[in-house]
C-alpha positions in Angstrom: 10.7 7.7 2.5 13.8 5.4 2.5 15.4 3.6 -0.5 14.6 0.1 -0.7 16.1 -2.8 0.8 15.4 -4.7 -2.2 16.9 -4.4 -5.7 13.8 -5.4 -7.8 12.1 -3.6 -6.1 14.4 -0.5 -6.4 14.4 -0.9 -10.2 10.7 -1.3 -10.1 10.9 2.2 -8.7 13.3 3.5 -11.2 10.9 2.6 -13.6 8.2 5.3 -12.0 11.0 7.5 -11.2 11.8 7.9 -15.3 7.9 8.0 -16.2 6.6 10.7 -13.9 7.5 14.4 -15.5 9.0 16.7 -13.0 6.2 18.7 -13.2 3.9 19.8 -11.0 1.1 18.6 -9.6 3.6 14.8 -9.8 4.8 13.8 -6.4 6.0 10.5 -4.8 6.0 8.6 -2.0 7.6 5.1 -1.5 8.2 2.5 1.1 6.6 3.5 4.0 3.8 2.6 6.5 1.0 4.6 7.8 -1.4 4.0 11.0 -4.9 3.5 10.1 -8.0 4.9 12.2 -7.9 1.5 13.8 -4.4 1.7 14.8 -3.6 -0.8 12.7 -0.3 -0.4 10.4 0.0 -0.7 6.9 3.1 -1.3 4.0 3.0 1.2 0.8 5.3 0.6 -1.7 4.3 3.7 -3.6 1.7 6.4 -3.5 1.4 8.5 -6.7 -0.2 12.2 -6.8 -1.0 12.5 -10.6 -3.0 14.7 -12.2 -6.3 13.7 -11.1 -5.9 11.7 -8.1 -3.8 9.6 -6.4 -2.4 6.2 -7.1 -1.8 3.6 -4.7 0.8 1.4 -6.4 1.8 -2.2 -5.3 5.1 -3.5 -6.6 5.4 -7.2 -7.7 8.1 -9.0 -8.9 6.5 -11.8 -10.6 7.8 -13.9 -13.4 6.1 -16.9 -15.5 2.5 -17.3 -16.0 0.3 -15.3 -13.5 -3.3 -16.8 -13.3 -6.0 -16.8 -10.8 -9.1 -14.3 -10.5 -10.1 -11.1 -8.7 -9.5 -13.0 -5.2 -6.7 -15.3 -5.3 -3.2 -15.5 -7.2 -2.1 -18.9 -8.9 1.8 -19.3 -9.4 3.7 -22.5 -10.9 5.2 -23.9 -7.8 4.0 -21.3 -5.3 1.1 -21.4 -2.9 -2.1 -19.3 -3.6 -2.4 -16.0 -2.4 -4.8 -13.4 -1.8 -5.3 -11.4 -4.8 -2.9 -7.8 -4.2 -5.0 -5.8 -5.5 -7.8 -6.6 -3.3 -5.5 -5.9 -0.6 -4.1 -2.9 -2.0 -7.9 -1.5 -2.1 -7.9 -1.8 1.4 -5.2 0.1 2.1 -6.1 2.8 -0.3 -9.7 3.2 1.5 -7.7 3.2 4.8 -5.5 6.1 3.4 -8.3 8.5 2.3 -10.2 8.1 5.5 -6.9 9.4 7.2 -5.8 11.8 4.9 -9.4 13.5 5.4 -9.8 12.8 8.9 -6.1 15.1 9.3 -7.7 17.4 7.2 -10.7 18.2 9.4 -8.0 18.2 12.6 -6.4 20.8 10.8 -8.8 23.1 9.8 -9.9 23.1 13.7 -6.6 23.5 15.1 -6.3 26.6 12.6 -10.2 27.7 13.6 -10.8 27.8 9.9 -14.3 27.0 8.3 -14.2 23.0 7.8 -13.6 22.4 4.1 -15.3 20.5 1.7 -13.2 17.5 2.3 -14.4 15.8 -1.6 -12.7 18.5 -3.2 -9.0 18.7 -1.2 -8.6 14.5 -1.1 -8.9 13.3 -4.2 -9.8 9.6 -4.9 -6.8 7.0 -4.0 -6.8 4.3 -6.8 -5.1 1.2 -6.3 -3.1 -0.3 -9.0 -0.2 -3.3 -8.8 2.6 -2.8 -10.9 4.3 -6.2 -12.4 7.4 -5.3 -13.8 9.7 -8.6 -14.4 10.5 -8.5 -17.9 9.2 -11.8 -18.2 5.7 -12.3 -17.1 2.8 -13.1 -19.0 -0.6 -12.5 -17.5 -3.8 -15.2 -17.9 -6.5 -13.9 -16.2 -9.7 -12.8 -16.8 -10.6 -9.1 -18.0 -11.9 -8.4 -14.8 -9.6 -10.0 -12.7 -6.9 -8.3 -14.6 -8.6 -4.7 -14.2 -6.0 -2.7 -11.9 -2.9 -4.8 -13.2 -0.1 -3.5 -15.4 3.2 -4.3 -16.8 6.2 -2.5 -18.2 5.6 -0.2 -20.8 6.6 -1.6 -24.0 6.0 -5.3 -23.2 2.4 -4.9 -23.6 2.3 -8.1 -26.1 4.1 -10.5 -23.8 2.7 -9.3 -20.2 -0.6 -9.1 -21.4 -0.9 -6.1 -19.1 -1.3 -2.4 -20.4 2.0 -0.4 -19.4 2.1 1.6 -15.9 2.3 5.0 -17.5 -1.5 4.0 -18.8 -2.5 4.7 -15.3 0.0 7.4 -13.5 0.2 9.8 -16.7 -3.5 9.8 -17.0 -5.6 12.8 -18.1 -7.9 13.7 -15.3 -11.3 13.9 -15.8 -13.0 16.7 -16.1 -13.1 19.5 -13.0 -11.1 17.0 -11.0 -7.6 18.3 -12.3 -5.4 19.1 -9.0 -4.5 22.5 -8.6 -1.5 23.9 -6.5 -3.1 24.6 -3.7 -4.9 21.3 -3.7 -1.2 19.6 -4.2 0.5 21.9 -1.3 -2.5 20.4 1.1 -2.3 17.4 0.0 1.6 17.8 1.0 1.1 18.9 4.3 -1.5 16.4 5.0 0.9 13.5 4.0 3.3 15.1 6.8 0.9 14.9 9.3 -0.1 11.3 8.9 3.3 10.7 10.6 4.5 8.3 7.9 7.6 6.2 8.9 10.4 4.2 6.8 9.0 0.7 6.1 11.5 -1.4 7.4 12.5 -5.3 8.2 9.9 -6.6 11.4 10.7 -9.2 13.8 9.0 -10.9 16.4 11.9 -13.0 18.3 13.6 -15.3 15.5 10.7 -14.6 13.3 10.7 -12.2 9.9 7.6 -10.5 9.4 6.5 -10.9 5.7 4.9 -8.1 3.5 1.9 -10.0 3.2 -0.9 -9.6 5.2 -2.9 -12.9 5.9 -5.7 -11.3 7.8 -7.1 -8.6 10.2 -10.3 -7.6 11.9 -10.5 -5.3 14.6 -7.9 -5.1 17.1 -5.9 -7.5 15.2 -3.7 -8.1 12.3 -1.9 -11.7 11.5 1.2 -11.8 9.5 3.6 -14.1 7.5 6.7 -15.3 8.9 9.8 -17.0 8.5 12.4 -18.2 10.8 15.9 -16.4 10.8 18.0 -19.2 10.8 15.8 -22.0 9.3 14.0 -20.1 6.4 11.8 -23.6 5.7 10.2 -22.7 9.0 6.8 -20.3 8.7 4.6 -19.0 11.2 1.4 -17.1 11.5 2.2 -14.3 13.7 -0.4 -12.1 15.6 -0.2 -8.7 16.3 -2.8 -7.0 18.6 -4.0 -3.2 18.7 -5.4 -1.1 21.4 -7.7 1.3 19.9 -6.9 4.4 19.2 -7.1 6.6 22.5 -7.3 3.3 24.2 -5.7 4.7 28.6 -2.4 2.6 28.9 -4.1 -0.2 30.9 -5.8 -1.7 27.7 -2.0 -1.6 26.4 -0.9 -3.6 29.5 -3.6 -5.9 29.0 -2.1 -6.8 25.7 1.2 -7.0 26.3 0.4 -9.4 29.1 -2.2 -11.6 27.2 0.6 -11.8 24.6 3.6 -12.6 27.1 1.5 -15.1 29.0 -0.6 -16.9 26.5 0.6 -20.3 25.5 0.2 -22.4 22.1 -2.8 -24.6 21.8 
C-alpha cells in the first residue's frame, strides 16, 4: 500500500519480498489500515495470501533476549508489553469477519446466489516476524507458538525461519485456486484499505501499539513532538457503524469539551 516510513522495517519486508515466489496464488499487502465492523481502525504491517490461507504478519524489530509468555513481552530495559501476537489475533479475526461480510454485499449487489463464504475466505493466521539479526528468543513452547525469525539464524533466535510459515504446503482440499485468489483480490479492494501513516492528536504521536479497546473506543500510545520523554494515553472514540451524524456530533463535543480529571 505505501513503502514504509521506517528502514527496519523496510528491510523486514525485503526479507518477505525475496521469499515469496512470484507465482501464483502469492500476493502481498503491507502497511496499511482497515475499518473493522465496529468502526474501529486497525495497523497491518503485512498480510500474506499463501497457498492455503492467509497470513497476518506483524513485524518486530527486537534485539537481545526476548522473554515473557503468551500475554506479556519482557525486554532488558523496556516496559512490559502486551504479547503481539495476541494482538495480532485480534486483528486477523477482525479481518475475516470483513473480508466475508464484503463478500456477502457483493454477491447481493450482483443478485448472485450467496456463496459459501468457508470456502472463498480462507483462514487468516497471525504470525510475528522478528527479524533483527541478533535476537535470541526465551520463552516457553507455547508462548513462542506463532513467532519466527530470519531464516538461517534458527540456532541463535531460537525461532523457526519465516518461510516455515508463508511457503507452507496447504492442507489438503484447502489449496487456493485462481478464482478463489481473483475474489480474494477484489474483496481486499473493497475493504477500502488506506496507507498507514504517522497519527497525531495535537503535539501528540500516535504509537503502533494499541493499549486497549472495547466498544466504541480505542486507547492509544503517545509521545510528545517536541519532548519525546513525555507519554500520554490517548482516546479515540467511534460512532457505530451507520451511527445518523448527530451521534458523531455527540462525540466530537464530548471530546472538545471534556476536561482532565
Amino acid at each position: 500500500m505505501t513503502p514504509s516510513q521506517f528502514d527496519h522495517e523496510a528491510e523486514g519486508l525485503q526479507i518477505v519480498r525475496q521469499l515469496l515466489p512470484d507465482l501464483s496464488p502469492y500476493r502481498a499487502w503491507s502497511n496499511f489500515e482497515f475499518r473493522d465492523n465496529h468502526g474501529r481502525w486497525h495497523e497491518v504491517d503485512l498480510l500474506v495470501l499463501g497457498r492455503g490461507r492467509l497470513h497476518l504478519v506483524e513485524l518486530k524489530y527486537y534485539s537481545g533476549i526476548l522473554r515473557g509468555d503468551e500475554h506479556r513481552w519482557l525486554r532488558d530495559g523496556k516496559r512490559a508489553e502486551p504479547s503481539p501476537l495476541k494482538l495480532a489475533r485480534r486483528k486477523a479475526q477482525y479481518l475475516a469477519t470483513r473480508l466475508t461480510d464484503e463478500l456477502l454485499a457483493a454477491a447481493r449487489t450482483t443478485g448472485e446466489p450467496v456463496p459459501d463464504t468457508r470456502a472463498i475466505v480462507p483462514f487468516v493466521q497471525e504470525s510475528v516476524f522478528l527479524h533483527h539479526p541478533r535476537l535470541h528468543v526465551d520463552m516457553p513452547d507455547v508462548a513462542a507458538k506463532g513467532l519466527f525469525g530470519v531464516d538461517g539464524l534458527e540456532d541463535t533466535s531460537g525461532l523457526p525461519g519465516i518461510s516455515e510459515r508463508l511457503l507452507e504446503q496447504p492442507r489438503e482440499g484447502r489449496a487456493i485456486g485462481t478464482n478463489q485468489e481473483q475474489i480474494l483480490c477484489s474483496l481486499m479492494e473493497r475493504l477500502g484499505l488506506v496507507p498507514r501513516r504517522e497519527r497525531t492528536a495535537g503535539s501528540w504521536v500516535i504509537e503502533e501499539a494499541l493499549v486497549a479497546q472495547g466498544d466504541g473506543w480505542q486507547d492509544w500510545r503517545a509521545y510528545h513532538q517536541v519532548d519525546q520523554t513525555q507519554h500520554a494515553r490517548i482516546r479515540f472514540r467511534i460512532p457505530p457503524p451507520g451511527a445518523p451524524e448527530s451521534a458523531a456530533r455527540e462525540l466530537r463535543r464530548l471530546a472538545t469539551h471534556s476536561s482532565p480529571r
